[in-house]
C-alpha positions as CSV (number, residue, x, y, z in Angstrom):
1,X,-67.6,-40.7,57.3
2,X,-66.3,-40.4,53.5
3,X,-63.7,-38.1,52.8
4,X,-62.0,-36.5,49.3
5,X,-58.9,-35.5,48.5
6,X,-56.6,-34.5,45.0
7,X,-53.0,-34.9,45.0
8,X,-51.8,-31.0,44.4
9,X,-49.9,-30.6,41.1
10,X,-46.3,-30.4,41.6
11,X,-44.7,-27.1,39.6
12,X,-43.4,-29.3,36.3
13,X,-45.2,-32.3,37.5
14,X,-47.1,-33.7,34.5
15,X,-50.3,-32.8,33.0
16,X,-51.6,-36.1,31.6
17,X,-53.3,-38.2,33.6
18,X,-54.5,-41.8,32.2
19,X,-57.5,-43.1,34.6
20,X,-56.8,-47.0,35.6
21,X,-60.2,-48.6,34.6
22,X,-61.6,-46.6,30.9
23,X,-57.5,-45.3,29.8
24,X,-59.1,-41.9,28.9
25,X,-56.4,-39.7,29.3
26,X,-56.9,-36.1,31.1
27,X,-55.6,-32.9,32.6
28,X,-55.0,-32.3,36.0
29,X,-57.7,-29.6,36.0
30,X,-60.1,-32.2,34.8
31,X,-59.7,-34.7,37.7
32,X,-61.8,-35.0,40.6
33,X,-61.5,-35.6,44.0
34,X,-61.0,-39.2,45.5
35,X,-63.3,-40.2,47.4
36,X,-62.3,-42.5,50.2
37,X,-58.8,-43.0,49.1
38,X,-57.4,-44.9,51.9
39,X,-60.0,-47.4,51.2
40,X,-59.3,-47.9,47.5
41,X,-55.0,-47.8,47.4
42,X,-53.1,-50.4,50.0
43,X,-49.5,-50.1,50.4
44,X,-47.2,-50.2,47.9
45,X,-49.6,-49.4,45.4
46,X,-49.0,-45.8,43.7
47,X,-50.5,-42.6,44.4
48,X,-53.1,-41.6,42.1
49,X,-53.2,-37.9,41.2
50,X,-57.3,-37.8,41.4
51,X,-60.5,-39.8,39.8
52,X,-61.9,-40.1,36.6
53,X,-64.1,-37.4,35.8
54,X,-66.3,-39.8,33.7
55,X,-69.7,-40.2,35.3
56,X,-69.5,-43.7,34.2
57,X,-65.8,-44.6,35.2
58,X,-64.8,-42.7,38.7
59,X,-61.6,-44.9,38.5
60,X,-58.1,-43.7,39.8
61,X,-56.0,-41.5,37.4
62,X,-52.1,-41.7,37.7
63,X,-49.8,-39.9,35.8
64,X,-49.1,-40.5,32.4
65,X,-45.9,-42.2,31.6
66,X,-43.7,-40.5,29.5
67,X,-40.5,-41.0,28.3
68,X,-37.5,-38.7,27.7
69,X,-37.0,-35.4,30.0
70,X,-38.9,-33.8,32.0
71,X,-40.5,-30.8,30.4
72,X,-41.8,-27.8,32.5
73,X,-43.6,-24.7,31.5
74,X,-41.2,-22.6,32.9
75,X,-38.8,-21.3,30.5
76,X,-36.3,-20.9,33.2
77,X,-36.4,-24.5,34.4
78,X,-35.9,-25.9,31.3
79,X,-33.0,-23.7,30.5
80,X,-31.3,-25.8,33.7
81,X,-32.1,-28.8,33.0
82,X,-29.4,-30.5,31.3
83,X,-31.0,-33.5,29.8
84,X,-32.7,-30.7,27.4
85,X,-30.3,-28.7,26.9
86,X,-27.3,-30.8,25.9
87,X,-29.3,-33.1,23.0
88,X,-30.2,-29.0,22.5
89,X,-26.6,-28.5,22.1
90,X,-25.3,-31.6,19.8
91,X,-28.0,-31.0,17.1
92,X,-27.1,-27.4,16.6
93,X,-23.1,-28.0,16.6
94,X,-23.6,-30.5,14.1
95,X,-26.4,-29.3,11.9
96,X,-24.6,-25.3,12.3
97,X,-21.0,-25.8,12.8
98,X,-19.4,-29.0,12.1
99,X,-18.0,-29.8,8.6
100,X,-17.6,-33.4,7.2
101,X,-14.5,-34.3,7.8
102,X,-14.8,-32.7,11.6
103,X,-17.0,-36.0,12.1
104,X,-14.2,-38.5,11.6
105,X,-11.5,-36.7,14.1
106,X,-14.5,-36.4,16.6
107,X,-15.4,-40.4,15.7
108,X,-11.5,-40.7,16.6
109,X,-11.3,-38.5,19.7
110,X,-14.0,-40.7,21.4
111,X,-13.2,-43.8,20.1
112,X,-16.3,-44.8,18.1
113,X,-16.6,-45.5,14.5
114,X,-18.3,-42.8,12.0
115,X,-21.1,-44.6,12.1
116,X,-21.4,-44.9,16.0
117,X,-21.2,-41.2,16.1
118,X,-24.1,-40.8,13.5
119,X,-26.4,-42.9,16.1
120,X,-25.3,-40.5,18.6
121,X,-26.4,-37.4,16.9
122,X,-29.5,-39.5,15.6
123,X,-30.4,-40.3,19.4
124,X,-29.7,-36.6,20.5
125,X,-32.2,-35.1,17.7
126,X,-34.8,-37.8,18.3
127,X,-34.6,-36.3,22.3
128,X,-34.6,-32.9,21.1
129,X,-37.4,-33.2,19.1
130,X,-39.4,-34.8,21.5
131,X,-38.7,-32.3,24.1
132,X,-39.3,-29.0,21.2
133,X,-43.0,-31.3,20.8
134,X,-43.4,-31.6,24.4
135,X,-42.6,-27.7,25.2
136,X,-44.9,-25.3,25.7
137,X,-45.0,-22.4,23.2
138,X,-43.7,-19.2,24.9
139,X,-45.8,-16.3,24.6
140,X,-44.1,-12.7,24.1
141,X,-41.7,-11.5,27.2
């Protein structure tokens, strides 16, 4: 007796799904159903989401790997999440209020050189912007 299943989407989960065998990368929506999964995982070997929808492949597809924070499509959800939200935060203190010589008492204050504090606020825009390209774009409210 052969049976199918598909891992259900988890609200925020991702939505790129790489298959195991060809590395075309797809959509949950895309992926089929896996067929006789408890004859093609063992234990300790990860869940796959579904299988290739390539009539060629029909390989298990996990989720994509991808660094950084986790971006949902609810607004709400990102709003929360604080590993947006402060990098969010840094890059539009410095870029809207700080002033040049704010950046060596704030160097001081944490104990870092001026040149520490530059990485920081590089690192924080480099997560920002990968979360802004990662977002989806919100539609009018």
């Amino acid at each position: 007796m052969s049976s199918t299943l598909k891992m259900e989407r988890e609200d925020g989960g991702p939505d790129q799904y790489v298959c195991g065998n060809c590395e075309e990368v797809w959509t949950f929506d895309q992926l089929h159903n896996i067929a006789d999964l408890t004859q093609r995982i063992g234990p300790g070997v990860p869940c796959p989401a579904g299988e290739c929808p390539d009539d060629d492949c029909g390989a298990l597809c996990y989720p994509v790997e991808v660094e950084g924070p986790a971006v949902s499509d609810d607004a709400d959800t990102n709003w929360r999440n604080n590993a947006i939200q402060f990098p969010r935060l840094i890059c539009e203190i410095a870029d809207v209020v700080l002033r040049p010589e704010d950046y060596d008492d704030i160097a001081a204050s944490m104990d870092v050189s001026r040149d520490e504090l530059a990485e920081l606020f590089d690192r924080a825009l480099e997560v920002w912007d990968d979360v802004k390209a990662r977002t989806p774009a919100r539609t009018g409210e």
